[in-house]
C-alpha positions as CSV (number, residue, x, y, z in Angstrom):
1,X,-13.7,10.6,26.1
2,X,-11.6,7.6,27.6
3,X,-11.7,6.2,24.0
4,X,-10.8,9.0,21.9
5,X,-7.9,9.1,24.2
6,X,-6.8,5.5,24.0
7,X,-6.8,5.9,19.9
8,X,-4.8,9.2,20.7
9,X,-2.5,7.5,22.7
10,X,-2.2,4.6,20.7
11,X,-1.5,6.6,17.8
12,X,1.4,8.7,20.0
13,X,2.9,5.2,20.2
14,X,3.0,4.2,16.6
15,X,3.8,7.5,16.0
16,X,6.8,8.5,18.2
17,X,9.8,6.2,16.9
18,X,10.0,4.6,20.3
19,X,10.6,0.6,20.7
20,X,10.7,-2.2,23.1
21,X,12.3,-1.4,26.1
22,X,12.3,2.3,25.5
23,X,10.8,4.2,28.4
24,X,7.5,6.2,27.8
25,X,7.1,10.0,29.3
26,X,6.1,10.4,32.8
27,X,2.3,10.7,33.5
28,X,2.5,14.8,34.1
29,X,4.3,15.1,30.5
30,X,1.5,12.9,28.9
31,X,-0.9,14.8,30.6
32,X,0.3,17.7,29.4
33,X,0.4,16.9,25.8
34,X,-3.0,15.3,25.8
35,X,-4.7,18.3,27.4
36,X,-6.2,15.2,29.9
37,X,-5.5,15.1,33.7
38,X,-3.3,13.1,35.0
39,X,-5.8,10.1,36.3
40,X,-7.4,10.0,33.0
41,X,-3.8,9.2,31.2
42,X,-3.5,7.1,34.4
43,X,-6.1,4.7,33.7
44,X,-4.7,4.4,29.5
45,X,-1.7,3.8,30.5
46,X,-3.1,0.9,32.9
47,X,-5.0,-0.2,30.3
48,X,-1.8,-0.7,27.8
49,X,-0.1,-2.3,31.0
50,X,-2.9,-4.9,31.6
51,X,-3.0,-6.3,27.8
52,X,0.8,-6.0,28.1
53,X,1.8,-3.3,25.4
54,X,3.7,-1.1,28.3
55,X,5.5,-2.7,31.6
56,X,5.7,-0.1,34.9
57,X,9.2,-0.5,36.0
58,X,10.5,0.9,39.3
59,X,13.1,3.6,39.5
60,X,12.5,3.5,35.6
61,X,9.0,4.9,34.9
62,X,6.9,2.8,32.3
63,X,8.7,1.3,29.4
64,X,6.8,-0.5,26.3
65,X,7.1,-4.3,26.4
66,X,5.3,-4.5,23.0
67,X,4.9,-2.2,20.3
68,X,3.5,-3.3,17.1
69,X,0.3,-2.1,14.9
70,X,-1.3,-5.3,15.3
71,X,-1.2,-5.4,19.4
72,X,-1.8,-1.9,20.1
73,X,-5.5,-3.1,17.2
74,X,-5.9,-5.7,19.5
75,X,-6.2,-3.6,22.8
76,X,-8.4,-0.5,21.2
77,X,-10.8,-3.0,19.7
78,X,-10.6,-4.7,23.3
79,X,-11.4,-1.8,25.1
80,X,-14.6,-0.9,22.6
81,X,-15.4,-4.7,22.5
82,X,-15.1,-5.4,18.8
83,X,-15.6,-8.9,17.8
């Protein structure tokens, strides 16, 4: 589950025009339009945050630090442990 939702949400990324510096929706929304809880998009989003694709700013929400095809590769073949 945790990894079909990381390449979901790693595909959102790509996907949604956003860019560096751009703030990502709040947890609840993502949740929402994930069909996840909100721990569960939680835990991505700390995941994204840890390799540094996505900063957590306060009074701001989460904004992406780093959003290209090659780092978001990078982090889903982290998380599955690809060589």
């Amino acid at each position: 589950m945790q990894q079909l939702l990381i390449e979901r949400f790693q595909n959102y990324l790509l996907d949604s025009g956003l860019s560096t510096g751009d703030p990502i929706p709040k947890e609840i929304e993502l949740a929402e339009m994930f069909e996840v809880s909100r721990s569960d998009i939680r835990e991505v989003i700390q995941h994204f945050a840890q390799l540094g694709l996505l900063k957590r700013v306060k009074k701001r929400g989460t904004v992406i630090q780093e959003l290209n095809e090659d780092a978001l590769n990078r982090s889903f073949c982290f998380f599955i442990f690809c060589s």
